[in-house]
PASE-324221 format. One line per 3 residues: number of its first residue (from 1); for each residue x, y, z of N, C-alpha, C. Coordinates in steps of 0.02 Angstrom, whole numbers, always signed. Example, Ala and Ser with C-alpha at 12.3 -4.5 7.8 and 13.67 -1.06 7.14 Angstrom:
REM residues 2
1	+660 -284 +390 +615 -225 +390 +660 -165 +390; +642 -112 +354 +684 -53 +357 +645 +2 +394 .
//
This chain:
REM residues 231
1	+3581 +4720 +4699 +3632 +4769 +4681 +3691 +4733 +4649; +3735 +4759 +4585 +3762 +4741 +4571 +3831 +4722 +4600; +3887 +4639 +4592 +3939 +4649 +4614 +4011 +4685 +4574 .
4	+4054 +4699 +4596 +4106 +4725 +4555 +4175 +4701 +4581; +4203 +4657 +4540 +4255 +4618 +4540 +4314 +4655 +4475; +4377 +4669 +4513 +4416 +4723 +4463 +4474 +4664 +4477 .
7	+4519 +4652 +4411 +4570 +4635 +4390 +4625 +4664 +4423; +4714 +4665 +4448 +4738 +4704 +4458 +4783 +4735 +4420; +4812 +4698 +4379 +4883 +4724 +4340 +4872 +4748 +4279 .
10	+4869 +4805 +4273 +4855 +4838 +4193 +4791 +4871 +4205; +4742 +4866 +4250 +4681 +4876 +4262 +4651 +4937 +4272; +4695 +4922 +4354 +4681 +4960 +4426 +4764 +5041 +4404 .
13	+4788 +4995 +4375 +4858 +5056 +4363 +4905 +5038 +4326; +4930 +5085 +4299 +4993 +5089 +4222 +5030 +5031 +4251; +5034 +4963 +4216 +5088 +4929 +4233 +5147 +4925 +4188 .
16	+5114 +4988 +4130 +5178 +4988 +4090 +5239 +5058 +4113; +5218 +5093 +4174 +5250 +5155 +4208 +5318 +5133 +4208; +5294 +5084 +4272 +5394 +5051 +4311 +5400 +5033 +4261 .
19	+5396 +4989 +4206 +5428 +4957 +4165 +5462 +4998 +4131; +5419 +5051 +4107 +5458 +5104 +4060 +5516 +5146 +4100; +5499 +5163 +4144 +5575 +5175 +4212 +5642 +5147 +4222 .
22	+5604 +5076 +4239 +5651 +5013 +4222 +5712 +5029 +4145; +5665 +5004 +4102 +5683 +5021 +4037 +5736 +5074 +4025; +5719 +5131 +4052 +5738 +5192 +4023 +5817 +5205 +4085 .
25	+5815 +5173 +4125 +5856 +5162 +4181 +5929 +5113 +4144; +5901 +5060 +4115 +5945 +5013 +4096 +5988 +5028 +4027; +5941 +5040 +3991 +5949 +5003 +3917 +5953 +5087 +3877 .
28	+5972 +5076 +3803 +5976 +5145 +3766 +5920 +5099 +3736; +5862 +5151 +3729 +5791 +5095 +3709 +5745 +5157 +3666; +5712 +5163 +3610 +5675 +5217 +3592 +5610 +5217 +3608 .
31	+5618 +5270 +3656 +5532 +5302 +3688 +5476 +5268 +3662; +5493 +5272 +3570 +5424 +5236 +3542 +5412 +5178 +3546; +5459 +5148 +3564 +5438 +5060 +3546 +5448 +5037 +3624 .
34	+5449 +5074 +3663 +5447 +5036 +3759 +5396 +5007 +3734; +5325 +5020 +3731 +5272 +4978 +3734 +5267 +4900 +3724; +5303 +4914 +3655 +5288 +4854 +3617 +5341 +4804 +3652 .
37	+5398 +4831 +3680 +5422 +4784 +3724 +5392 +4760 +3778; +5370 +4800 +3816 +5309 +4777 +3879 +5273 +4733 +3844; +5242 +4728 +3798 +5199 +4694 +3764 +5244 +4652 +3757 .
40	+5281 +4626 +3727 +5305 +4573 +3715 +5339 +4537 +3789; +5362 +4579 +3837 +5363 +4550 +3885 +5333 +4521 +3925; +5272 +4543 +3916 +5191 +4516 +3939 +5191 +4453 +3896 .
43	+5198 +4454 +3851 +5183 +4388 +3821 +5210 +4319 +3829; +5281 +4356 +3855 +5317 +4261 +3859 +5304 +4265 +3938; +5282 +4319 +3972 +5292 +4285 +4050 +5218 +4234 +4027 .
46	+5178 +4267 +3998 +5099 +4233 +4004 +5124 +4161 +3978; +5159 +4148 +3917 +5193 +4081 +3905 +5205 +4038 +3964; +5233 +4041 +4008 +5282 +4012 +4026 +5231 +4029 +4121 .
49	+5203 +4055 +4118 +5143 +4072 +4189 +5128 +4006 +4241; +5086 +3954 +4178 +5082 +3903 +4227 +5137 +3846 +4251; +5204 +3843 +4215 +5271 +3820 +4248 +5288 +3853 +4312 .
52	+5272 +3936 +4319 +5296 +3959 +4371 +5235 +3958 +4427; +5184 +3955 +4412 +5121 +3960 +4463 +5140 +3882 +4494; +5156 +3801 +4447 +5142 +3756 +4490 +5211 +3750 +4510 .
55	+5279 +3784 +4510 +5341 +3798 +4536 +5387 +3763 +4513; +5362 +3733 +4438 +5417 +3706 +4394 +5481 +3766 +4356; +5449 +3815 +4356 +5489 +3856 +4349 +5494 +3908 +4406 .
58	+5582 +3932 +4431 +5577 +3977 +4473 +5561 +4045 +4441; +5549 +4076 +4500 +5531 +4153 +4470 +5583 +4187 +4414; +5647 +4190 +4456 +5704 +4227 +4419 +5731 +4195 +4383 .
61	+5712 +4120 +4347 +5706 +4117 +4269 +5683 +4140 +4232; +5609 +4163 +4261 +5560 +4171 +4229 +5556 +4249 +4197; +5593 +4288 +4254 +5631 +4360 +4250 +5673 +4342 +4193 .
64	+5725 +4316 +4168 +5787 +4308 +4124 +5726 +4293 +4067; +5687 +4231 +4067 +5673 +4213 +3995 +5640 +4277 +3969; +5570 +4312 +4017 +5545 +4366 +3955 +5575 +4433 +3939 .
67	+5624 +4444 +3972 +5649 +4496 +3956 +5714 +4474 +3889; +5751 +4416 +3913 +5786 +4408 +3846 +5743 +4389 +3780; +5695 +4380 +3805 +5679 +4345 +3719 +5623 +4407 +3712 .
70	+5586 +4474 +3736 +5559 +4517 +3724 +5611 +4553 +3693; +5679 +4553 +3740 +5756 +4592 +3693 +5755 +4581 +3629; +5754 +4528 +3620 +5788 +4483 +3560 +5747 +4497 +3501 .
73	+5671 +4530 +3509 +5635 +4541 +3461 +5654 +4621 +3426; +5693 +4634 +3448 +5728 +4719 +3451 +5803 +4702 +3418; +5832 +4636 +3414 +5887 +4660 +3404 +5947 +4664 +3486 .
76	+5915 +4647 +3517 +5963 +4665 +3589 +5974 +4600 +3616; +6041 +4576 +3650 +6065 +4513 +3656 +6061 +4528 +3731; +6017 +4526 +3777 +6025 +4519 +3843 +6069 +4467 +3872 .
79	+6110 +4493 +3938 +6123 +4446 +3958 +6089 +4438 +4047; +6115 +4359 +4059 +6077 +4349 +4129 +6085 +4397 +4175; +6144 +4438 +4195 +6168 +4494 +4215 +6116 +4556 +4219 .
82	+6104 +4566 +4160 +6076 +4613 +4148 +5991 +4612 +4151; +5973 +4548 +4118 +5907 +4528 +4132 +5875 +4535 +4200; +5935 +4518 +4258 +5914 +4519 +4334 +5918 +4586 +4355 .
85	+5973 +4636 +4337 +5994 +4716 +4345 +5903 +4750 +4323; +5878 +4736 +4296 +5813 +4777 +4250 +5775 +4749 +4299; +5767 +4673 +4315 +5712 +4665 +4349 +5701 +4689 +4432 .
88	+5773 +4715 +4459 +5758 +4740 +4513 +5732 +4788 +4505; +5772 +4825 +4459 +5730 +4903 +4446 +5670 +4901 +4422; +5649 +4842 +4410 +5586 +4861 +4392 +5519 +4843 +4443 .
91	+5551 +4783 +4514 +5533 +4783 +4527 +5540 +4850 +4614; +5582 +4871 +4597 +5596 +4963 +4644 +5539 +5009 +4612; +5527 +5026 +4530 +5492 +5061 +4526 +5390 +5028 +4545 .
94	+5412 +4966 +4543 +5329 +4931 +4550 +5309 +4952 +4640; +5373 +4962 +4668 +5344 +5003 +4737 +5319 +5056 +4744; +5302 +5109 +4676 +5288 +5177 +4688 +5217 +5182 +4643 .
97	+5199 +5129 +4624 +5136 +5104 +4575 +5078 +5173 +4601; +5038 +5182 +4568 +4992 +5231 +4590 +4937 +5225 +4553; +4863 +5218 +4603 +4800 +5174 +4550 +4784 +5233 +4481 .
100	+4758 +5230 +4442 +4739 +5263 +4386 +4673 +5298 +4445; +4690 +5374 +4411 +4650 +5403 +4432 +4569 +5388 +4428; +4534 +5393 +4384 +4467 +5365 +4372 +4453 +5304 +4404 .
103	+4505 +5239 +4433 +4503 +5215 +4455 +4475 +5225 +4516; +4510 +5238 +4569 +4487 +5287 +4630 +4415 +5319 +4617; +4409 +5342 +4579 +4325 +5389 +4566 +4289 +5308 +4565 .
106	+4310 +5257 +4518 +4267 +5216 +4524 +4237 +5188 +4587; +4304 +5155 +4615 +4306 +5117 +4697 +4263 +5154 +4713; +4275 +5247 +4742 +4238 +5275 +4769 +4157 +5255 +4761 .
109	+4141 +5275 +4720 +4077 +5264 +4697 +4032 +5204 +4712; +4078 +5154 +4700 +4074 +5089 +4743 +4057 +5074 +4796; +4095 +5106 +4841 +4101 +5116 +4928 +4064 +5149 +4942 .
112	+4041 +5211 +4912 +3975 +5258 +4924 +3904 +5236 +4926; +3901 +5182 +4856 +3848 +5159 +4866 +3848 +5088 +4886; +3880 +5063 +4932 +3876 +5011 +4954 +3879 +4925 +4938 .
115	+3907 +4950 +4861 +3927 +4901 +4822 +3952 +4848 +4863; +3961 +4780 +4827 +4024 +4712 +4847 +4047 +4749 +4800; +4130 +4733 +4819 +4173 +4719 +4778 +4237 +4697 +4802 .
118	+4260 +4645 +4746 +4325 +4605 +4751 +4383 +4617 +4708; +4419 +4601 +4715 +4502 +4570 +4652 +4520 +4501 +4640; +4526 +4488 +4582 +4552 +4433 +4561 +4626 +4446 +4539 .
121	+4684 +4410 +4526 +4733 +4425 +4520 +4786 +4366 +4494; +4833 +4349 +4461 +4845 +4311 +4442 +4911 +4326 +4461; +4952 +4292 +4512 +5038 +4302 +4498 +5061 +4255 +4571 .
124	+5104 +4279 +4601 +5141 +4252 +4672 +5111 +4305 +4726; +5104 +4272 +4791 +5058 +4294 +4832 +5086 +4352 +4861; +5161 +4335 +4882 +5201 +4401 +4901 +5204 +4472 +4858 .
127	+5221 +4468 +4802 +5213 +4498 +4744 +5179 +4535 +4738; +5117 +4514 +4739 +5035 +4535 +4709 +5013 +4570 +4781; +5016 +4542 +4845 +5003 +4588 +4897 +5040 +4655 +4902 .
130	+5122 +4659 +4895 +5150 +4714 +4904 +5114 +4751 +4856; +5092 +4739 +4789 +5056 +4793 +4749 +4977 +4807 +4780; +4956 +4762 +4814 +4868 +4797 +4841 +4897 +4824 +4887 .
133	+4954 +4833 +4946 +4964 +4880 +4998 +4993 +4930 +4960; +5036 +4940 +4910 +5063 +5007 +4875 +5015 +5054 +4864; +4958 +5013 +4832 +4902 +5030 +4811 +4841 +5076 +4857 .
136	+4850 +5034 +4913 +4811 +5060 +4976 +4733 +5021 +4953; +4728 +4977 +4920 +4664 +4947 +4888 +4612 +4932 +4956; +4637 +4905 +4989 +4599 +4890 +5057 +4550 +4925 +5090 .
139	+4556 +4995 +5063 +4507 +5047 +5088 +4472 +5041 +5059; +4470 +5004 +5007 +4396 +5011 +4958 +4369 +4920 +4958; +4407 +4887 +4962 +4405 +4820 +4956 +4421 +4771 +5024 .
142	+4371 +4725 +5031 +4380 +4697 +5100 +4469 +4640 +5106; +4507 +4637 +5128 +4544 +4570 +5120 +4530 +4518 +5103; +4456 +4496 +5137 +4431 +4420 +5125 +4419 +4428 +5054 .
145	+4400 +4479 +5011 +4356 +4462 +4965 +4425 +4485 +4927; +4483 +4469 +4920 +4546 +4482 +4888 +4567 +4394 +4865; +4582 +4393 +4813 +4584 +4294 +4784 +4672 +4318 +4736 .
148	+4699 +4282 +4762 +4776 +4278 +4714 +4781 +4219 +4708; +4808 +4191 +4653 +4778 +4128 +4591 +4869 +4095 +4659; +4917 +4119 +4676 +4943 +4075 +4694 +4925 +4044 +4769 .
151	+4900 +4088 +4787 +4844 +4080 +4859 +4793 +4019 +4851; +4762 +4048 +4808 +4698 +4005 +4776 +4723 +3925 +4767; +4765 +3932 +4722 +4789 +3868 +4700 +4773 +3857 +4626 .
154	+4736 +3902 +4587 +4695 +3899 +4526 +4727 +3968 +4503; +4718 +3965 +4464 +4741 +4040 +4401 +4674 +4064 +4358; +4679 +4124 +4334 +4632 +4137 +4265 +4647 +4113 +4197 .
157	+4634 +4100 +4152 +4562 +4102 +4160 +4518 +4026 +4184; +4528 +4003 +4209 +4511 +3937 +4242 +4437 +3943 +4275; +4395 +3916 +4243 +4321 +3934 +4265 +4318 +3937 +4351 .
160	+4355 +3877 +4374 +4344 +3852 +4449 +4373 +3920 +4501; +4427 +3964 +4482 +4449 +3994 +4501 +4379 +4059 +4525; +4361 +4079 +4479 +4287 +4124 +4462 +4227 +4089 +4505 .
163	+4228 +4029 +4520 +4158 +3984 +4546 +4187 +4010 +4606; +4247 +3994 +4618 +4279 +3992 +4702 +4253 +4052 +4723; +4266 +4112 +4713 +4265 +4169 +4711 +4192 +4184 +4715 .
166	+4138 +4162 +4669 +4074 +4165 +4678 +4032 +4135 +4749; +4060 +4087 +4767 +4030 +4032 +4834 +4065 +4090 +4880; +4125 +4082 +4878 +4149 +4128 +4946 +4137 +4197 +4972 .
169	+4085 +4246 +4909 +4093 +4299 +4910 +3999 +4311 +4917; +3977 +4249 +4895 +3897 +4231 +4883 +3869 +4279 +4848; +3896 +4272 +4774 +3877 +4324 +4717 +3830 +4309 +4682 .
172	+3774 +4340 +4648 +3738 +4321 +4607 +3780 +4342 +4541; +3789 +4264 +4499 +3820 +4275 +4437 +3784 +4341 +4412; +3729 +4321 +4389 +3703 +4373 +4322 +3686 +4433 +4367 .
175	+3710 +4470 +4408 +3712 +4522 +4430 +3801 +4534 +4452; +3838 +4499 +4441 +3915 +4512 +4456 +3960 +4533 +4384; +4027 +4605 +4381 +4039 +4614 +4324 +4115 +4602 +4350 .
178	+4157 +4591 +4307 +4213 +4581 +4281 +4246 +4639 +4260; +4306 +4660 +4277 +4336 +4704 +4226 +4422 +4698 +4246; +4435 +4695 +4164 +4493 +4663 +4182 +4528 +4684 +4077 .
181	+4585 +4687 +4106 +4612 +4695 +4034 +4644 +4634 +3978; +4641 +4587 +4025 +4633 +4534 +3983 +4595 +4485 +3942; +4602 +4486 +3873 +4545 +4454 +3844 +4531 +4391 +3877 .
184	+4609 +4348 +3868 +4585 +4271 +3876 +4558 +4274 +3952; +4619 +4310 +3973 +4612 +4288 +4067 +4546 +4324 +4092; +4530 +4358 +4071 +4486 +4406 +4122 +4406 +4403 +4072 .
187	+4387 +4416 +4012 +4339 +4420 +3961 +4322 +4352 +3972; +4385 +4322 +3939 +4343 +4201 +3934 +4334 +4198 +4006; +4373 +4211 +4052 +4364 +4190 +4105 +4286 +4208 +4142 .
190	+4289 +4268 +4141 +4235 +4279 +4217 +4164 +4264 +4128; +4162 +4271 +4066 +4100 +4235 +4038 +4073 +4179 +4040; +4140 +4148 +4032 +4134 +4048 +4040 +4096 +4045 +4117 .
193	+4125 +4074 +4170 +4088 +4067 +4229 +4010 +4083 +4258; +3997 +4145 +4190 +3916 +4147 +4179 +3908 +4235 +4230; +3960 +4256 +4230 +3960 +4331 +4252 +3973 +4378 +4191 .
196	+3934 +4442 +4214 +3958 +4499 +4161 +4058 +4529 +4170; +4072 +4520 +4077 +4140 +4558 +4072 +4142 +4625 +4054; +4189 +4662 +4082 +4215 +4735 +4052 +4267 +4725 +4040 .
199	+4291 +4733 +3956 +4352 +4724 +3961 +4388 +4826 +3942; +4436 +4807 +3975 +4467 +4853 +3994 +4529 +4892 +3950; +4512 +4876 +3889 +4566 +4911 +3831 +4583 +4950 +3816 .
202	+4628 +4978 +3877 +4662 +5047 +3850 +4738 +5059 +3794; +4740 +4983 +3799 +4805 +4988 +3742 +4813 +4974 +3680; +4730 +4965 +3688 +4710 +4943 +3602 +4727 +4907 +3582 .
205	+4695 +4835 +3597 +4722 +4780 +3592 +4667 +4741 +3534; +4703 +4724 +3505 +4667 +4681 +3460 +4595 +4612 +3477; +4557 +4628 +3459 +4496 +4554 +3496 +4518 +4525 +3463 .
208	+4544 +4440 +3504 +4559 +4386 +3456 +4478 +4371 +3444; +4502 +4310 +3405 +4447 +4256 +3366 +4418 +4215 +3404; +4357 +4241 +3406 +4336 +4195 +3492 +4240 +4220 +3470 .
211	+4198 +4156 +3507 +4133 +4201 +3489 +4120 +4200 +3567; +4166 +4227 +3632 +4157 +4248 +3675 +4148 +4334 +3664; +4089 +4348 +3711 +4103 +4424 +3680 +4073 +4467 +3746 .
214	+4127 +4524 +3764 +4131 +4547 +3822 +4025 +4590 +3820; +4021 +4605 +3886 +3963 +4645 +3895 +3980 +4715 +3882; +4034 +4737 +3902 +4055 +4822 +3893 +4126 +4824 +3877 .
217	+4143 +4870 +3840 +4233 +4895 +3822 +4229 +4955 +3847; +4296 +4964 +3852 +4323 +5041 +3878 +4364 +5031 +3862; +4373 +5074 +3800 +4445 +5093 +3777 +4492 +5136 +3776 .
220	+4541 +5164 +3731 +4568 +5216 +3760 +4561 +5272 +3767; +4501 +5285 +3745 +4454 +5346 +3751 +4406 +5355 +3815; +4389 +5309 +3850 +4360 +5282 +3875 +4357 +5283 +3937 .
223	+4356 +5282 +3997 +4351 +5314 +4043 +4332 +5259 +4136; +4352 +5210 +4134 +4322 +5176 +4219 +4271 +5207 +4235; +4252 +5270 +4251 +4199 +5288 +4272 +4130 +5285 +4212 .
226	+4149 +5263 +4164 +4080 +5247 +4128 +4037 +5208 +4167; +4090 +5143 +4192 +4034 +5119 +4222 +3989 +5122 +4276; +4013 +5168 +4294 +3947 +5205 +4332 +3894 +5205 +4317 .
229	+3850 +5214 +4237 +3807 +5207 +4232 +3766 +5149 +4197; +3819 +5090 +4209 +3783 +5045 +4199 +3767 +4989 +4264; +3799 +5003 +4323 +3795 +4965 +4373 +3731 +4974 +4408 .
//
């Protein structure tokens, strides 16, 4: 029977919600372009990820750098003040997180039929747990079989991280799937390790240049519970 290993941030639920809360809380910001700021804020934390995973960088630098320099692509001169003002709020609204519905139908389905299934997760251990208890994930997912890259000691996409996860969970690769919304982290990652990927594109994200190539997409048309019928 197949295993099912789900990503958490962007995945399992809107991680662009609080942000846009956040956002819309702080700043005079236009509705249309929140995204592309999330997006760009996603991008320099991912920059700057493994300084803060091996604790060369503290967190609440790490808060100041992507939000000022995601600002800065807008035209907006953040300051440290303010950079820290957004990130509480944003991390107040990340307490009210709520899984994507189809999500839930999936787990379910999961749990019904007696599936494994795990999370992989990439961030700070405190962090990343308060979002699987917001979440209530545990009802569908065992603890043990829960891996956070600062727990771990390894990050995505890092093959060893995925092996760890395989020995401890005693998965058969070519029967274990991936799904995760990240190309590099989640697509290179759990392929290089020799497991099936779903990548998870609901924001329509561009496939880089890579001749890694996922087993299934879901896009924004697209639905978590597809895979129902391929498991």
């Amino acid at each position: 029977m197949s295993a099912v290993i789900f990503d958490l941030d962007d995945t399992l639920y809107d991680q662009l919600e609080p942000f846009k809360k956040a956002v819309q809380k702080n700043f005079f910001f236009p509705s249309s372009q929140i995204e592309d700021l999330y997006l760009f804020s996603r991008s320099f934390s991912d920059e700057v990820f493994d300084l803060t995973h091996t604790g060369k960088m503290q967190l609440e630098a790490m808060y100041i750098y992507r939000m000022q320099n995601a600002c800065a692509q807008f035209g907006m001169d953040l300051t440290v003040k303010q950079a820290l003002q957004f990130q509480e709020d944003y991390a107040y609204f990340q307490g009210k997180i709520e899984l994507f519905e189809d999500a839930k139908e999936l787990l379910d389905y999961c749990k019904q039929q007696g599936m494994t299934t795990g999370l992989i997760t990439n961030g700070p251990t405190g962090h990343q747990w308060a979002k699987i208890q917001q979440l209530g994930l545990t009802r569908w997912i065992s603890e043990k079989n829960i891996f956070i890259s600062s727990t771990v000691g390894i990050s995505k996409p890092d093959t060893r991280l995925f092996e760890h996860v395989e020995r401890s969970m005693d998965l058969d690769k070519k029967d274990t799937y991936y799904v995760g919304d990240s190309y590099e982290n989640d697509v290179i990652g759990a392929k290089s390790a020799g497991w099936k990927a779903v990548w998870h594109n609901h924001r329509g994200h561009t496939r880089p240049e890579t001749k890694v190539m996922f087993d299934q997409l879901l896009d924004r048309k697209t639905s978590l519970t597809e895979l129902i019928y391929i498991l």
